[in-house]
C-alpha positions in Angstrom: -46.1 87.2 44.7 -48.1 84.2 46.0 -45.4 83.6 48.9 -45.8 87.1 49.6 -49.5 86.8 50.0 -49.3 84.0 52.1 -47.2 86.0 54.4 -49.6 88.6 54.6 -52.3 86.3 55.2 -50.2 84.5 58.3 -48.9 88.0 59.9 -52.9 88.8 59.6 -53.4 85.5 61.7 -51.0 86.7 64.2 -52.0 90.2 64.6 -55.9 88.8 64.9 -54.5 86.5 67.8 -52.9 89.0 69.9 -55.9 91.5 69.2 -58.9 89.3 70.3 -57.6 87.9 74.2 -58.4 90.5 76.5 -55.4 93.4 77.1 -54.5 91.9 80.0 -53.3 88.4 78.8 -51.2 90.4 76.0 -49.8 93.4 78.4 -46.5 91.1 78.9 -45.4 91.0 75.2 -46.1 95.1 74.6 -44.2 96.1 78.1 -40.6 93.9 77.5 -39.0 97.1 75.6 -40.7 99.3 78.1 -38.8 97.4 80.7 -35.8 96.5 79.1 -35.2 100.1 78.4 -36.4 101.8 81.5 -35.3 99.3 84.5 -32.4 97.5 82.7 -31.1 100.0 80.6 -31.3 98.4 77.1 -31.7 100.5 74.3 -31.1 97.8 71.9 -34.0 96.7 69.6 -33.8 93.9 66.9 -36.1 92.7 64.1 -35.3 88.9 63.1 -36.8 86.6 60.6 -37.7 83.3 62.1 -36.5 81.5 58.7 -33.2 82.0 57.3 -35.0 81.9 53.7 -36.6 85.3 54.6 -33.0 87.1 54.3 
């Protein structure tokens, strides 16, 4: 449970980072599936863990 917290506590860090810049230095990272769906055609989407110990 405490790894778990600590997760928590680190995706808070990230999601605080992303959400204090003003929208235009972040509009990038939100528009790729936007973009990759509508001008490329890729309806793919994939969720990976950055450590293979999260499997």
């Amino acid at each position: 449970m405490t790894n778990f917290c600590s997760w928590l506590a680190g995706a808070h860090c990230v999601d605080d980072h992303f959400r204090q810049p003003p929208l235009a230095s972040n509009l990038g990272l939100g528009l790729d599936g936007v973009w990759n769906a509508a001008l490329l055609d890729i309806r793919a989407h994939a969720v990976l863990p950055y450590n293979g110990r999260l499997k």
